[in-house]
C-alpha positions in Angstrom: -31.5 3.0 3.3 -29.4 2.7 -0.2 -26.6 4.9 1.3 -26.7 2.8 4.8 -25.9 -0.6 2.7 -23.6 1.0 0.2 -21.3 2.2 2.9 -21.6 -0.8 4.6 -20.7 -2.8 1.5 -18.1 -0.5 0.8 -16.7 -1.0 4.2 -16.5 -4.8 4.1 -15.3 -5.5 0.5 -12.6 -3.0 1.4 -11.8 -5.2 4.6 -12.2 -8.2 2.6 -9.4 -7.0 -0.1 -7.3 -5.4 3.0 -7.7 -8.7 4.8 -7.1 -11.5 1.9 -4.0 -9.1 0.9 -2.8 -9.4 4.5 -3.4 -13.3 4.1 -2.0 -13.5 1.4 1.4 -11.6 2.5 1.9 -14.3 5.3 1.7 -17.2 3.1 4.2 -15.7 1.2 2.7 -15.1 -2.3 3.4 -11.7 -2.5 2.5 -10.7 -6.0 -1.1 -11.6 -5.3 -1.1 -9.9 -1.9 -0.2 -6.3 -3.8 -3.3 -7.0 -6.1 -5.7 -7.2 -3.3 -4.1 -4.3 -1.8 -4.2 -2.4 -4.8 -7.9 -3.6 -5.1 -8.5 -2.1 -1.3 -7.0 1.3 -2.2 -9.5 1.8 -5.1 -12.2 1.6 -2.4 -10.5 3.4 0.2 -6.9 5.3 -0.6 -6.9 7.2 2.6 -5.6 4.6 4.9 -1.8 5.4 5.3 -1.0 1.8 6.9 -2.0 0.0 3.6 -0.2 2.0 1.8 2.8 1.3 4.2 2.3 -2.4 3.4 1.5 -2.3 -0.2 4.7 0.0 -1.1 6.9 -2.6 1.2 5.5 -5.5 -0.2 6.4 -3.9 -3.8 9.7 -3.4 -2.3 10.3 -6.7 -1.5 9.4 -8.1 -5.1 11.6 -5.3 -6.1 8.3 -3.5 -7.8 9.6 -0.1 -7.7 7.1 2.0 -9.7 4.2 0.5 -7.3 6.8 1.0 -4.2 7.4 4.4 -5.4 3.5 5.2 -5.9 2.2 3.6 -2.5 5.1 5.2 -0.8 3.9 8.9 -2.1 0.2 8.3 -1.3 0.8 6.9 1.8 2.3 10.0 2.1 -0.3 12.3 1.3 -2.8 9.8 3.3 -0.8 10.3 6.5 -2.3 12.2 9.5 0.3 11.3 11.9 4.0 12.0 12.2 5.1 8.1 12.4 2.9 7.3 9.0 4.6 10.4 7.2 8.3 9.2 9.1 7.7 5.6 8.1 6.5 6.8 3.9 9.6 9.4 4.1 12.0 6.0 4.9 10.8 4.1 2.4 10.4 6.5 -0.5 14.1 8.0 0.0 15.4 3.8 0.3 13.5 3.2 -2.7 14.5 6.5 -4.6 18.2 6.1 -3.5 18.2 2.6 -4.8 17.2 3.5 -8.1 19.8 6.0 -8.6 22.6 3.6 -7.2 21.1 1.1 -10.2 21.5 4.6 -12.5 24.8 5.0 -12.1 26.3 1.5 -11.8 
């Protein structure tokens, strides 16, 4: 009965955090949105689509270190083409733009 609850709990406080993130995104306060993400990935990293939104929101607040690291496990989360495609994107943008910033 203990695991049955645990994985249930561990399901919902990982929508919970995945949700409120999401809430958060599209009232605009995006710092606090990638802390509920981040919070969600401790539960459950293997979820390529959060990790899609977390490294693009960290992109956006022009977080590269946490664009960079959601960016690489979304890519090693990824089971499908369009989730690696979409992580490949976004790491080489993000990548590229820090070298341009290297060298100017």
């Amino acid at each position: 009965m203990d695991n049955i609850q645990n994985s249930f709990l561990h399901c919902l406080r990982y929508g919970v955090y995945k949700n409120y993130g999401a809430l958060l995104e599209n009232l605009g306060a995006f710092e606090d949105a990638v802390d509920y993400y981040l919070l969600a990935t401790q539960i459950d990293s293997s979820d390529p689509s959060l990790w899609i939104k977390l490294g693009s929101i960290s992109r956006k607040i022009k977080d590269i270190s946490t664009a960079c690291f959601a960016f690489e496990n979304g890519l090693q989360a990824s089971q499908s083409t369009l989730a690696m495609v979409k992580c490949l994107k976004s790491l080489s943008e993000v990548r590229i733009h820090i070298d341009m910033r290297t060298f100017n």
